[in-house]
VMD Tcl script that draws the C-alpha trace (Angstrom):
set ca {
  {0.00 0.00 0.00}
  {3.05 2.36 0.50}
  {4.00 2.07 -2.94}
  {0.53 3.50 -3.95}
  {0.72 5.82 -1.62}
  {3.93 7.28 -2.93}
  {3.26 6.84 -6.66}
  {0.01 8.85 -5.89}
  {1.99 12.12 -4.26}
  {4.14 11.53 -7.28}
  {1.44 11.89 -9.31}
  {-0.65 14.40 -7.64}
  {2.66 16.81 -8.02}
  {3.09 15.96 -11.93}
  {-0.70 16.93 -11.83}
  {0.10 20.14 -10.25}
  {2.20 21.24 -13.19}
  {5.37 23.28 -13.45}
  {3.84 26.81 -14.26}
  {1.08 28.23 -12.55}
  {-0.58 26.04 -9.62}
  {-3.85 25.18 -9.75}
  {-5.37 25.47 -6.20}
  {-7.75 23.11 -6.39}
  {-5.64 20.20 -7.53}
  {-3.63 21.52 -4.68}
  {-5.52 21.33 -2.16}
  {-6.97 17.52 -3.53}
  {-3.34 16.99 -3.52}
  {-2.93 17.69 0.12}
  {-6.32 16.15 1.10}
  {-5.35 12.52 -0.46}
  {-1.91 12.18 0.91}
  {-3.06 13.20 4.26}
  {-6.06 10.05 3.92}
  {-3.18 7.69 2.25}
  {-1.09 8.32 4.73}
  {-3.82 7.50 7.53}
  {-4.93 4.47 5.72}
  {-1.51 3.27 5.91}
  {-1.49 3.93 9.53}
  {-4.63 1.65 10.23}
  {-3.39 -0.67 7.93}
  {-0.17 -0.92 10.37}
  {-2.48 -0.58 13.32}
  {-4.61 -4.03 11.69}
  {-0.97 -5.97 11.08}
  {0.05 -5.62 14.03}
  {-3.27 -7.02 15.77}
  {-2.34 -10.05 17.92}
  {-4.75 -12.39 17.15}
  {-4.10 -14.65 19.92}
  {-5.11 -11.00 22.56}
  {-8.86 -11.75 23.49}
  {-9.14 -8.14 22.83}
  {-7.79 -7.98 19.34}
  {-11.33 -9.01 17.50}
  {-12.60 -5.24 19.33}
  {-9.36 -3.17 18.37}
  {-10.10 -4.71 14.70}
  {-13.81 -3.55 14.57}
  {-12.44 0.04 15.87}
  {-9.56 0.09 13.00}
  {-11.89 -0.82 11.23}
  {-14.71 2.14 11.42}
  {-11.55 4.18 11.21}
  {-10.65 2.50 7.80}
  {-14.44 3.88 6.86}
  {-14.25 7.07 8.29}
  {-10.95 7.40 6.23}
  {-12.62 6.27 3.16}
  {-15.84 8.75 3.30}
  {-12.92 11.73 3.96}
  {-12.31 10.73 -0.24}
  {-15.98 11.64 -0.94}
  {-15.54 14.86 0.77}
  {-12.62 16.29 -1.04}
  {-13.44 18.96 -3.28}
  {-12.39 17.36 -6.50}
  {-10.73 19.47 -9.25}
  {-12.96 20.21 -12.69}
  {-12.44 16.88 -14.75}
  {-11.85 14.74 -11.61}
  {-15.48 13.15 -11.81}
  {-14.25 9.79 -12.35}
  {-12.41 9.76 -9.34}
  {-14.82 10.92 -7.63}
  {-16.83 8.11 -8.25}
  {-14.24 5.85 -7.53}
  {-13.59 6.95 -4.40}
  {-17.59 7.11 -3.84}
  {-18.18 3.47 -5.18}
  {-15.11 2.42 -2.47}
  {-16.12 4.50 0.25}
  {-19.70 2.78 -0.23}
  {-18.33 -0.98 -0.63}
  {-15.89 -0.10 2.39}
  {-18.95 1.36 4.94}
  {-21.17 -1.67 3.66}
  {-18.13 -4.37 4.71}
  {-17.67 -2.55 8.09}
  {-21.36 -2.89 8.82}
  {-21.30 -6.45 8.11}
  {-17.55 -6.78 10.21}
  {-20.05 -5.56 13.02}
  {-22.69 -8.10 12.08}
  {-20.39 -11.15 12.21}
  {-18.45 -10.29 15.07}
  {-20.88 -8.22 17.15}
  {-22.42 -11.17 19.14}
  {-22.64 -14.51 18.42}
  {-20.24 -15.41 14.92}
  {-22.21 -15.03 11.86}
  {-20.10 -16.58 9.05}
  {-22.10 -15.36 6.29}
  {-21.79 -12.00 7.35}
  {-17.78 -11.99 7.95}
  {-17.66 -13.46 4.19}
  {-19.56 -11.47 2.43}
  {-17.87 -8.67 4.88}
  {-14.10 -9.86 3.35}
  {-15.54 -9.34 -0.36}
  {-16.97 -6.46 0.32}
  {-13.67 -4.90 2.05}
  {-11.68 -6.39 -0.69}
  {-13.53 -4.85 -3.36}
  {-13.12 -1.71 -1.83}
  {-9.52 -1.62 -1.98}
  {-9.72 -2.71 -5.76}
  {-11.14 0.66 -6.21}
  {-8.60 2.29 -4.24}
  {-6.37 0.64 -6.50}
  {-7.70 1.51 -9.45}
  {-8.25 5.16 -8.26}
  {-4.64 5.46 -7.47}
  {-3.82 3.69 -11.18}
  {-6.17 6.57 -12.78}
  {-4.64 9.44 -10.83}
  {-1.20 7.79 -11.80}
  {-2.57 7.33 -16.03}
  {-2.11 4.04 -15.48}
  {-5.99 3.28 -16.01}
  {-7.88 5.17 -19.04}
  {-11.41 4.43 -18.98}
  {-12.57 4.45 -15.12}
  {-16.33 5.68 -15.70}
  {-16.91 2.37 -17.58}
  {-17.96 -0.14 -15.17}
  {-17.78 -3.18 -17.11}
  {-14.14 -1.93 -17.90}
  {-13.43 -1.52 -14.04}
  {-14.45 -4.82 -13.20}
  {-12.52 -6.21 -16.22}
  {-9.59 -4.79 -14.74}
  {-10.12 -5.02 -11.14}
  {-10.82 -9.21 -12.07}
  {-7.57 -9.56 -14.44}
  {-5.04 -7.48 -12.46}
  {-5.27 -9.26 -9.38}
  {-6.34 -7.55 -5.79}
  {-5.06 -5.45 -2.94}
  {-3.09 -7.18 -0.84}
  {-6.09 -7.36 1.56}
  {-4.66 -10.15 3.07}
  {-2.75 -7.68 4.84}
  {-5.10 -6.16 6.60}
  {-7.42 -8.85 7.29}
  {-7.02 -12.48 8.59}
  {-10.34 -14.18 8.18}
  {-8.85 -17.55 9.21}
  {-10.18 -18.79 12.57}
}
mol new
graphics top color blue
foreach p $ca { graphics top sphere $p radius 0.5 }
foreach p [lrange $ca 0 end-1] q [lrange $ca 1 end] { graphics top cylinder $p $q radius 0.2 }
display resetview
């Protein structure tokens, strides 16, 4: 996820231009590499989870509504003129990752629901497809984002976010 995050700033900079700055791209700029960099801090915060602590399953479900709150901070960026499919990228995500939190709570919250925590996992790992792919538009690495059919194309053949990471859904 680091390497995103620093191919993004790249990015964002070469966005900027070398004449005269833009302040909104600017100030998306600074907004996105301040959420990158706190996504990468939960993300630390959920590696480091012992899973063997009887409270680690509670400091998860907190990372985890941090994760969302992190991901709806995206939505409310003002996003430069001609930024619209990012913006629904980072909409679409911030969706899929509130959804997967909710159902985090409903498989953990109580008595195990299984269901819930799988359909939870896909839901949390298809939002960080779309942060992926949002970070390979941003970085022209994706040219077609507002196509759906073409995001799930790629988000299927390129693989997925090492979610694996962040998550262990093993019992």
């Amino acid at each position: 996820m680091k390497k995103y995050i620093i191919a993004l700033c790249i990015m964002l900079v070469f966005l900027s231009g070398c004449g005269k700055k833009d302040e909104s791209i600017e100030n998306y700029r600074t907004g996105m590499e301040e959420i990158l960099a706190e996504i990468s801090n939960i993300n630390n915060e959920i590696n480091s989870l012992n899973p063997d602590d009887e409270n680690s399953m509670n400091s998860l479900m907190i990372s985890l509504d941090k994760l969302d709150v992190e991901f709806k901070k995206m939505t409310e960026l003002e996003y430069p003129e001609g930024f619209d499919q990012i913006k629904k990228l980072a909409t679409d995500a911030s969706s899929d990752m509130s959804a997967s939190v909710s159902r985090f709570h409903d498989a953990y919250d109580g008595e195990y629901n299984e269901v819930a925590q799988s359909e939870a996992y896909d839901l949390y790992q298809d939002a960080n497809q779309k942060l992926k792919v949002l970070i390979q538009v941003l970085r022209g690495e994706y040219e077609n984002p507002s196509e759906e059919a073409d995001t799930e194309e790629t988000i299927e053949t390129e693989g997925s976010v090492e979610t694996e990471e962040y998550i262990d859904t093993e019992e």
